[in-house]
Residue frames as a rotation matrix with the C-alpha (Angstrom) as fourth column:
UNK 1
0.468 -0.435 -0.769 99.85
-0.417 0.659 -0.626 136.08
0.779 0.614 0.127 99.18
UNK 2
-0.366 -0.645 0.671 101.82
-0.876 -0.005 -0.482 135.90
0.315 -0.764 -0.563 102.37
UNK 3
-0.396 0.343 0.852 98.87
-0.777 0.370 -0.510 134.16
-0.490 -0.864 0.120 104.36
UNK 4
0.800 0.440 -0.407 98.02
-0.596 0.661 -0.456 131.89
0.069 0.607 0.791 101.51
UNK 5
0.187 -0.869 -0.457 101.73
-0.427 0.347 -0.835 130.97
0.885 0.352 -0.306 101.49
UNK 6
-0.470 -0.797 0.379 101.61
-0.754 0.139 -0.643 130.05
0.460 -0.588 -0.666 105.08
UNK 7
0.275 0.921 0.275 98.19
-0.775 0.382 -0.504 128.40
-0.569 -0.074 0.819 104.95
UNK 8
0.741 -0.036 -0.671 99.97
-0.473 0.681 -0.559 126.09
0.477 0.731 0.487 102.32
UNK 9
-0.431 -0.900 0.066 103.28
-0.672 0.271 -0.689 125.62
0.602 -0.342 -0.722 104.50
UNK 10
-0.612 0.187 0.768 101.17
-0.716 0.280 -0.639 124.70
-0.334 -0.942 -0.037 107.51
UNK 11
0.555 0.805 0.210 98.96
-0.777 0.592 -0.217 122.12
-0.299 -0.043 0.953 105.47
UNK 12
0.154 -0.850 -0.504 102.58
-0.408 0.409 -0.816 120.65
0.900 0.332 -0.284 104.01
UNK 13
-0.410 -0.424 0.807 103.49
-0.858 -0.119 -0.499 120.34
0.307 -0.898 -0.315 107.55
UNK 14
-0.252 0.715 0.652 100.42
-0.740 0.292 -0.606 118.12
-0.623 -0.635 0.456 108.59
UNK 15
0.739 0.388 -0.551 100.76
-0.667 0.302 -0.681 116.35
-0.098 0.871 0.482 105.61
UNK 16
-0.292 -0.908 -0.302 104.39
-0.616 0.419 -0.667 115.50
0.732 -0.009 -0.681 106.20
UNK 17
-0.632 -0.393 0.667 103.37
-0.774 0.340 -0.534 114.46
-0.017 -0.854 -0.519 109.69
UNK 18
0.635 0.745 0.204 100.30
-0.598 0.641 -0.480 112.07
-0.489 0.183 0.853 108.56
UNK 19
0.637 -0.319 -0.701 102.36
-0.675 0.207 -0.708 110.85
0.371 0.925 -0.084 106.28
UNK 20
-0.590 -0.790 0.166 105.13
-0.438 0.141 -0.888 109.76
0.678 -0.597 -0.429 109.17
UNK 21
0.012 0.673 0.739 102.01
-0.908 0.316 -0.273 108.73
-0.418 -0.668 0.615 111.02
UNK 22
0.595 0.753 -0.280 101.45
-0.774 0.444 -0.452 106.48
-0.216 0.486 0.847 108.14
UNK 23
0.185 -0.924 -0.336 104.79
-0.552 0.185 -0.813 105.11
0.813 0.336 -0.476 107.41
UNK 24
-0.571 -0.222 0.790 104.65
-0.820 0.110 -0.561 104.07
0.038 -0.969 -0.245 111.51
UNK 25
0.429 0.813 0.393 101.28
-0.690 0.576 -0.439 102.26
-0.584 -0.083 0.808 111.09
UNK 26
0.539 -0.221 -0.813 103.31
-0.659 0.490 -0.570 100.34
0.524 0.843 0.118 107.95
UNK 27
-0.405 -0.893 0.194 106.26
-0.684 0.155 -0.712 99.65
0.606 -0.422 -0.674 110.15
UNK 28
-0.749 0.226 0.622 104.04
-0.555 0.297 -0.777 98.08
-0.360 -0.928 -0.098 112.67
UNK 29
0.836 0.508 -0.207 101.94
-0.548 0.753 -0.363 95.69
-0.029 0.417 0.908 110.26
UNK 30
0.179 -0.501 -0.847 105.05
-0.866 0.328 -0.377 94.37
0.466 0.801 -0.375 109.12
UNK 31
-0.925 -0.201 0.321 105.30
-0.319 0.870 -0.376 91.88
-0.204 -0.450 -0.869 112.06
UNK 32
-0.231 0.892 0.388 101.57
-0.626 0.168 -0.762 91.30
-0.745 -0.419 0.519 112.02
UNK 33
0.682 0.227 -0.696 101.44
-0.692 0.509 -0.512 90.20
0.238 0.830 0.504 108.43
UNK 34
-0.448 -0.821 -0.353 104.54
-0.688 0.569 -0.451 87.89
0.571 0.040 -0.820 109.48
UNK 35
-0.740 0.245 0.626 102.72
-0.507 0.409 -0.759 86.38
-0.442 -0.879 -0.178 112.45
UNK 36
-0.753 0.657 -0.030 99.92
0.433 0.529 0.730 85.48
0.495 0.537 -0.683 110.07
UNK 37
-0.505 0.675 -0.538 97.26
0.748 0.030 -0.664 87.41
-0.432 -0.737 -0.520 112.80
UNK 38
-0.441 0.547 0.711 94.38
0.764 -0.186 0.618 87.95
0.471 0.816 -0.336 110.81
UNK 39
0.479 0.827 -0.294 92.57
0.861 -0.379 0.338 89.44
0.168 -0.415 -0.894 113.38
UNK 40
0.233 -0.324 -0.917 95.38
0.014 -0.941 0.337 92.60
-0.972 -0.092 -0.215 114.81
UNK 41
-0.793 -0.023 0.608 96.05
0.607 -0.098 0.788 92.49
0.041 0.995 0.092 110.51
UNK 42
0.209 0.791 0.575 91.96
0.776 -0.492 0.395 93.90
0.595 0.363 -0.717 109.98
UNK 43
0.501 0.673 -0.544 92.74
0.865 -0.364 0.347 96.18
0.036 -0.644 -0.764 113.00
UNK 44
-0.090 -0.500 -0.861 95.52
0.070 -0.866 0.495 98.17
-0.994 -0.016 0.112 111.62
UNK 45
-0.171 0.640 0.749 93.67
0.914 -0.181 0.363 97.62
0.368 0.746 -0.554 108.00
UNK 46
0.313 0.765 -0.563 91.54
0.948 -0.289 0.134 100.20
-0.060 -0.575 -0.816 110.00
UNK 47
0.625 -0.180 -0.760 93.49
0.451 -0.711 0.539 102.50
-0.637 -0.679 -0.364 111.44
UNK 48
-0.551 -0.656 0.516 95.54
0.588 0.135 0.798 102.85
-0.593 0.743 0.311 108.18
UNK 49
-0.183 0.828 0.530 92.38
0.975 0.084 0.206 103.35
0.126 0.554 -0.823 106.35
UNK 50
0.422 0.789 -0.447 91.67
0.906 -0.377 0.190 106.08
-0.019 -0.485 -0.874 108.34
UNK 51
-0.142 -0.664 -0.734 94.95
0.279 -0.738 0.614 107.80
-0.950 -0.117 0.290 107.82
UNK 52
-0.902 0.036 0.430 94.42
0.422 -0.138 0.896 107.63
0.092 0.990 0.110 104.18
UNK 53
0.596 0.779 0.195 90.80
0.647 -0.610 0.457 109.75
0.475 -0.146 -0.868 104.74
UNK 54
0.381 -0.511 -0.771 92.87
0.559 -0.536 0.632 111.76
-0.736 -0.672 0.082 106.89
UNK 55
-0.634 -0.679 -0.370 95.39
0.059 -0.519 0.853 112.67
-0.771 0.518 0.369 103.79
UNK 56
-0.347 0.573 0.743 92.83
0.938 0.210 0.276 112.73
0.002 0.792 -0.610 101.40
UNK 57
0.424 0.267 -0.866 91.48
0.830 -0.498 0.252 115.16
-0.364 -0.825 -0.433 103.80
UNK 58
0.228 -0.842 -0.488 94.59
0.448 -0.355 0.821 117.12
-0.865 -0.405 0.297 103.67
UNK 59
-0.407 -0.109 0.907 95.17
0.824 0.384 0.415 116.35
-0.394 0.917 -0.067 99.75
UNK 60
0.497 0.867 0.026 91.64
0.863 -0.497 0.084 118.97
0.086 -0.019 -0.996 99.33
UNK 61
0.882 0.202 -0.426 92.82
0.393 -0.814 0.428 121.54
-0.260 -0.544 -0.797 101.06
UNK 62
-0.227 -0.894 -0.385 96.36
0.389 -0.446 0.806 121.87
-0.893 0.033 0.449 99.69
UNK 63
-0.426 -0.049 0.903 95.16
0.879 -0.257 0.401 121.67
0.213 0.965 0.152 96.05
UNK 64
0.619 0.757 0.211 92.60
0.765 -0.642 0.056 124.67
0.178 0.127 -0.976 97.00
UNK 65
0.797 -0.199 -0.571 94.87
0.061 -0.913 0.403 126.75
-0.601 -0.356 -0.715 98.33
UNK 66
-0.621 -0.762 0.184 97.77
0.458 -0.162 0.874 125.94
-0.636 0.627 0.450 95.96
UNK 67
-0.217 0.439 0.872 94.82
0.852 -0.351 0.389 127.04
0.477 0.827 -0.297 92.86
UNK 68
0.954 0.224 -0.199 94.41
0.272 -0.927 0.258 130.38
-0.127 -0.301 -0.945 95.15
UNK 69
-0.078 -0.899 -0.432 98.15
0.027 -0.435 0.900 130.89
-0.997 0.058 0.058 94.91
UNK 70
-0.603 -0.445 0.662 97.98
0.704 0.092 0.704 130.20
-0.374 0.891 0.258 90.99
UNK 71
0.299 0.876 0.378 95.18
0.924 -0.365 0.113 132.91
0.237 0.316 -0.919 90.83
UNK 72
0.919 0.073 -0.387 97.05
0.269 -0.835 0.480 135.28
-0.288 -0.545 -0.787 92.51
UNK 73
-0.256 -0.942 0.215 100.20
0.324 0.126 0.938 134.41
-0.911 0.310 0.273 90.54
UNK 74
0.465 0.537 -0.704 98.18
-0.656 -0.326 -0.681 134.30
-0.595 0.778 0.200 87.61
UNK 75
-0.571 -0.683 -0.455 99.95
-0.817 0.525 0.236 130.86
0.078 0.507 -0.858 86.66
UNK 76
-0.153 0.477 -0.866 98.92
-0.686 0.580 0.440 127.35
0.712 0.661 0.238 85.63
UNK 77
0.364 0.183 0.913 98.06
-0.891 0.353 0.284 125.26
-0.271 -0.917 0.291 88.46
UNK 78
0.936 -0.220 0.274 98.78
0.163 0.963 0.216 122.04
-0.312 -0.158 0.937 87.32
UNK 79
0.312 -0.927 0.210 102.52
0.202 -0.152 -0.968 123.50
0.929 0.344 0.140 86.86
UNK 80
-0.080 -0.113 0.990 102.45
-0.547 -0.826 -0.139 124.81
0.833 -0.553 0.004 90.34
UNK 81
0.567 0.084 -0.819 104.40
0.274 0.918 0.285 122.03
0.776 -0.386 0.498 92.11
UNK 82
0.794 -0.332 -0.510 106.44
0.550 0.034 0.834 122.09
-0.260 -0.943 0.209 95.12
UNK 83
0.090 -0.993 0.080 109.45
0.842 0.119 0.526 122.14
-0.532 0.020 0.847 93.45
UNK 84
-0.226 -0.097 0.969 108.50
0.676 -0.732 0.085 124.67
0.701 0.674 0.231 90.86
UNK 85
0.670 0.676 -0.306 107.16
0.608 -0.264 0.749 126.50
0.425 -0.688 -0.588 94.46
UNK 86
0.657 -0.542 -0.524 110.49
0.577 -0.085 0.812 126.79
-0.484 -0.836 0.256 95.89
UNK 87
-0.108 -0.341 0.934 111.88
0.994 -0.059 0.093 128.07
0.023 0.938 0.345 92.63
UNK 88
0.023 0.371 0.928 109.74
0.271 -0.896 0.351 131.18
0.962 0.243 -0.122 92.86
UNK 89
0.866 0.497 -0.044 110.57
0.374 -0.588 0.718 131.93
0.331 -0.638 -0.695 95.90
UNK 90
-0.008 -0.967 0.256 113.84
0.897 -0.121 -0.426 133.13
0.443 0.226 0.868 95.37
UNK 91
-0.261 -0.463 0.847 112.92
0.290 -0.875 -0.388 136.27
0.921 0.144 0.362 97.07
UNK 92
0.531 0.515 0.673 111.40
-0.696 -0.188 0.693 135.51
0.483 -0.837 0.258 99.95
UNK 93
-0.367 -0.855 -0.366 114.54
-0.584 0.519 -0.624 132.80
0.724 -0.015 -0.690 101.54
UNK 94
-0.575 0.311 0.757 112.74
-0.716 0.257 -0.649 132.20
-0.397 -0.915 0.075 104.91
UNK 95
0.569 0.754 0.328 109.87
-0.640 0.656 -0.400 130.62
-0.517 0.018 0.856 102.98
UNK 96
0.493 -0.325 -0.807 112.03
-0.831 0.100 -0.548 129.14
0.259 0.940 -0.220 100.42
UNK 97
-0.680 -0.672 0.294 114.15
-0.718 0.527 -0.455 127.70
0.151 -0.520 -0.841 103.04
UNK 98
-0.271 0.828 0.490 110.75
-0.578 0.267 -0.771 126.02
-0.770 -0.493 0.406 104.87
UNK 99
0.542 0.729 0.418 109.29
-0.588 0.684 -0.431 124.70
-0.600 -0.012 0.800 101.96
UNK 100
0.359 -0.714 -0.600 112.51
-0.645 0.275 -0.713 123.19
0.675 0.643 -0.362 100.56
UNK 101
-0.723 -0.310 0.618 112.84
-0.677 0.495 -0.544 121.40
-0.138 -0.812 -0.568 104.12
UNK 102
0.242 0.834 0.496 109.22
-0.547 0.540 -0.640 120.18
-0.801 -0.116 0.587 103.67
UNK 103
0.416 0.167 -0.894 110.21
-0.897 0.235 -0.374 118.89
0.148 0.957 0.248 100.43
UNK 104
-0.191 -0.972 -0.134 112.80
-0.679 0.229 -0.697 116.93
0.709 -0.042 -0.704 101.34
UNK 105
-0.875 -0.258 0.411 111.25
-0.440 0.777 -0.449 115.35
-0.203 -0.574 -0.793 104.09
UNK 106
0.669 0.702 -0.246 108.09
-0.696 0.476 -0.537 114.69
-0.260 0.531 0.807 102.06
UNK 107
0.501 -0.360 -0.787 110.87
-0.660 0.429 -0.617 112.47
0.560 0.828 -0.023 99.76
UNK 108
-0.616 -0.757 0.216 112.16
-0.607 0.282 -0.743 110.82
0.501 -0.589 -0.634 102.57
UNK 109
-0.347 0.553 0.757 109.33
-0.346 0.675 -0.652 109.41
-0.871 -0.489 -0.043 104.27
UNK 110
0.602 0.654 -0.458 107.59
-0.751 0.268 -0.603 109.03
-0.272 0.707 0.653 100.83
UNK 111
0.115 -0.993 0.040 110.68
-0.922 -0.122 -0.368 106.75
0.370 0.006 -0.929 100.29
UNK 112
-0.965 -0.256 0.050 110.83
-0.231 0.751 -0.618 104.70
0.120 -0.608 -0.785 103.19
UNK 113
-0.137 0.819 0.558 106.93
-0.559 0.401 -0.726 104.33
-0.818 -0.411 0.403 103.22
UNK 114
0.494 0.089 -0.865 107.66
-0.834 -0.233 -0.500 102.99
-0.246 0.968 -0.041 99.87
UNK 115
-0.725 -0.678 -0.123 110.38
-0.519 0.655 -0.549 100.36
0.453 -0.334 -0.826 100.91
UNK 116
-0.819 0.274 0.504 108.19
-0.264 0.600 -0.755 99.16
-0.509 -0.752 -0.419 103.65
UNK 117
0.116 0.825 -0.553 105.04
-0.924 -0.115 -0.365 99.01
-0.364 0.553 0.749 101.23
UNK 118
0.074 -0.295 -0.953 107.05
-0.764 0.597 -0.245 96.71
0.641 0.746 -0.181 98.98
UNK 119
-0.731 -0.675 -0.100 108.10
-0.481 0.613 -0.627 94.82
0.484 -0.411 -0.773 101.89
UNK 120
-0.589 0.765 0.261 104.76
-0.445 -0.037 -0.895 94.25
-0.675 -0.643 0.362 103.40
UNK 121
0.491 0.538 -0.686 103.39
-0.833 0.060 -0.549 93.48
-0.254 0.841 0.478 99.86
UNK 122
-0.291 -0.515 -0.806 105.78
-0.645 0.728 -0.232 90.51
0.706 0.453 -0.544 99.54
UNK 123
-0.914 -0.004 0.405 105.00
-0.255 0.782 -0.568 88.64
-0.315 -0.623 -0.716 102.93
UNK 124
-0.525 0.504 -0.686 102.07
-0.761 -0.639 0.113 89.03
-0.381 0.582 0.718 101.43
UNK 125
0.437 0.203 -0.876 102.16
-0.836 0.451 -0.313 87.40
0.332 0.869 0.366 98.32
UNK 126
-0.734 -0.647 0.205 104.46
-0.624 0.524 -0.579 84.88
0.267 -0.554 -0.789 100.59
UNK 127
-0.538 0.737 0.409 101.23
-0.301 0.285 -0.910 84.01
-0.787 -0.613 0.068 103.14
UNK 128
0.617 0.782 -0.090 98.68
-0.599 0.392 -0.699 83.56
-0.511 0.485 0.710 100.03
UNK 129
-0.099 -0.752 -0.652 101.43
-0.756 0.483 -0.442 81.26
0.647 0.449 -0.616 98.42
UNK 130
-0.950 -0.274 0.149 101.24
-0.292 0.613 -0.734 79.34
0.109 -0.741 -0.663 101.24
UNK 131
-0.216 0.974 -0.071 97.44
-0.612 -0.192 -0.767 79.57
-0.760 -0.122 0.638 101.25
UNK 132
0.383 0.106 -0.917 97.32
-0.897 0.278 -0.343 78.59
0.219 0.955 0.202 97.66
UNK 133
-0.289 -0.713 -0.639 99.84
-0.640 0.641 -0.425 75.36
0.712 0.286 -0.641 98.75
UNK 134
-0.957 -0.019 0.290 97.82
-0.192 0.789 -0.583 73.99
-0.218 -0.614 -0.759 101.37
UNK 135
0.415 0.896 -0.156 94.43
-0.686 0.196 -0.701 74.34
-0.598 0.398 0.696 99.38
UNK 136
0.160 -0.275 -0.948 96.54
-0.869 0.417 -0.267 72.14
0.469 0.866 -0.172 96.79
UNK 137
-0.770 -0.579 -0.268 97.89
-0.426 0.779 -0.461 69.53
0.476 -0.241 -0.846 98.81
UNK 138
-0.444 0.783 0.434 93.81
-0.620 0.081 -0.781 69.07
-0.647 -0.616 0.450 100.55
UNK 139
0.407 0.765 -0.500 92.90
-0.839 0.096 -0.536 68.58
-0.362 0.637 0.681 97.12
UNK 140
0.138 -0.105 -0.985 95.28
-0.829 0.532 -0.173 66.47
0.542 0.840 -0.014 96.00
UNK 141
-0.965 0.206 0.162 94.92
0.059 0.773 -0.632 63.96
-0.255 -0.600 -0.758 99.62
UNK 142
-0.378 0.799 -0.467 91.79
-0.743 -0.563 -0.363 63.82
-0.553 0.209 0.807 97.88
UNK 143
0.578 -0.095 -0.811 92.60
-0.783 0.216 -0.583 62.55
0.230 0.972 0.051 95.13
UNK 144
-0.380 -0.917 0.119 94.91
-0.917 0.391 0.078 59.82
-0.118 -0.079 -0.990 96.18
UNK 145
-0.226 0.508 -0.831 94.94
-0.518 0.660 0.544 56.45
0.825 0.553 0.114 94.91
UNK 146
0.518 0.846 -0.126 93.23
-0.579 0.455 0.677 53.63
0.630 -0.278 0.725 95.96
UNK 147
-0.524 -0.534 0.663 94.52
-0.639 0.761 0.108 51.01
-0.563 -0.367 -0.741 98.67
UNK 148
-0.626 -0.199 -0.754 95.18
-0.641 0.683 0.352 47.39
0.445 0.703 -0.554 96.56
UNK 149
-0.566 0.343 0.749 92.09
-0.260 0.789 -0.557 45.33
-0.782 -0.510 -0.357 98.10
UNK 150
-0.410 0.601 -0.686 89.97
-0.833 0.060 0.550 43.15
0.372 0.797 0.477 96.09
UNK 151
0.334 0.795 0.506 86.94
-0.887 0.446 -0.116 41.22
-0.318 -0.410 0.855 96.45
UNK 152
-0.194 -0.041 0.980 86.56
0.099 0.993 0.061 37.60
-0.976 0.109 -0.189 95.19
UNK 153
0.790 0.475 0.388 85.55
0.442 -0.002 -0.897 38.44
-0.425 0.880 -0.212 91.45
UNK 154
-0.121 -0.968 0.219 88.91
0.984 -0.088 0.154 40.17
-0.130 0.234 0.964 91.09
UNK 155
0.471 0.257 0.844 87.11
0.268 -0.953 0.141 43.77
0.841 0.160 -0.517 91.24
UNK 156
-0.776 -0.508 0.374 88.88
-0.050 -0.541 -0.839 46.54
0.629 -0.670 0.395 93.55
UNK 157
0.642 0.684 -0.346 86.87
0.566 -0.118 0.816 46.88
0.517 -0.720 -0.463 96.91
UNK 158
-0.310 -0.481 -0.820 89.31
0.950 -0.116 -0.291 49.31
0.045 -0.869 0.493 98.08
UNK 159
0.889 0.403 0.216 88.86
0.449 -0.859 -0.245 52.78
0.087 0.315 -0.945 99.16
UNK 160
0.078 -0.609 0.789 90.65
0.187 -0.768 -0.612 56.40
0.979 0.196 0.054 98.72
UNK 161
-0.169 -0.572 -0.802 93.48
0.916 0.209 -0.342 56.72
0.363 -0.793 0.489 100.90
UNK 162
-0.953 -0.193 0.235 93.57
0.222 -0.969 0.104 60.45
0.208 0.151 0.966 102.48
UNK 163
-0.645 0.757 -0.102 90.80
-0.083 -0.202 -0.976 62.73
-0.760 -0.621 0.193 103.22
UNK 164
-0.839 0.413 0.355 87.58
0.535 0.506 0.676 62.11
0.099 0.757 -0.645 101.42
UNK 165
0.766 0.592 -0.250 85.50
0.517 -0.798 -0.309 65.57
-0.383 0.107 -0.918 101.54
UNK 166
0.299 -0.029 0.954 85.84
0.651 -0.725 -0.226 68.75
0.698 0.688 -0.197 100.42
UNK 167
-0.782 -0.622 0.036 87.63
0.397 -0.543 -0.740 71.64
0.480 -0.565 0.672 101.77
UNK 168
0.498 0.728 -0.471 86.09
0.823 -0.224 0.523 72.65
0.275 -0.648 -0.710 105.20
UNK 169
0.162 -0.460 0.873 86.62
0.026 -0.882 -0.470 76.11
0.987 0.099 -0.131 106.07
UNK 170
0.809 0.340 0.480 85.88
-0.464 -0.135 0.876 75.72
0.362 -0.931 0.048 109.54
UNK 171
0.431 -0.774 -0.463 89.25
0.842 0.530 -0.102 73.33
0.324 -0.346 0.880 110.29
């Protein structure tokens, strides 16, 4: 039980710090998504990505060894959370202590990567707002009215003020 129990600290651990990895990588989009720069934007996409495969990673390997602790408890894994973790160890303090620290700063970064999420998720929706308002205003110099010329017969001969094509992606 011991070494299962420290196999589980030590993947907490590496979990906490990915996690704090991740939370950094957030921190550091937030200008990018301000700046509008698509291109560093896809390139910490990326490197994100990768942390998430990383904790996935991680994810694996805690549940396995947490369902070896509930086998060797003889309790219900999907009861056999952190918190209910630290609970039972009421006799062992050292670990108790440990994975009551890990908790704690799990909830802390989980937290602030949480804050910055939201925040990142609004410039967002900001930038495609803005996206969305200059595809409108293309279309609707489009659409604008005619200039007041007429011919001799009293028919309009003018044309549409504004641009007259369709949106070019390439501008």
């Amino acid at each position: 039980m011991a070494s299962l129990m420290e196999n589980l600290i030590d993947i907490y651990n590496r979990e906490c710090s990915a996690y704090e990895e991740l939370l950094e990588i957030s921190q550091r989009k937030t200008p990018i998504i301000a700046s509008g720069n698509l291109e560093n934007l896809q390139k910490i996409t990326d490197e994100e990505q990768d942390m998430v495969n990383r904790l996935g990673s991680l994810e694996r390997e805690r549940r396995e060894v947490t369902a070896d602790i509930a086998t060797v408890l003889n309790k219900d894994v999907a009861k056999l959370t952190l918190t209910n973790m630290i609970d039972m160890m009421k006799t062992r303090p050292a670990e108790q202590s440990t994975l009551a620290g890990i908790h704690d700063r799990l909830c802390r970064t989980m937290r602030e990567l949480k804050r910055v999420n939201e925040q990142n998720g609004e410039l967002l929706r900001d930038a495609l707002e803005m996206v969305e308002f200059e595809i409108a205003m293309l279309q609707a110099a489009k659409a604008a009215p005619q200039t007041a010329n007429y011919n001799r017969g009293a028919c309009s001969a003018g044309e549409t003020m504004g641009v007259n094509r369709g949106f070019d992606a390439k501008q």
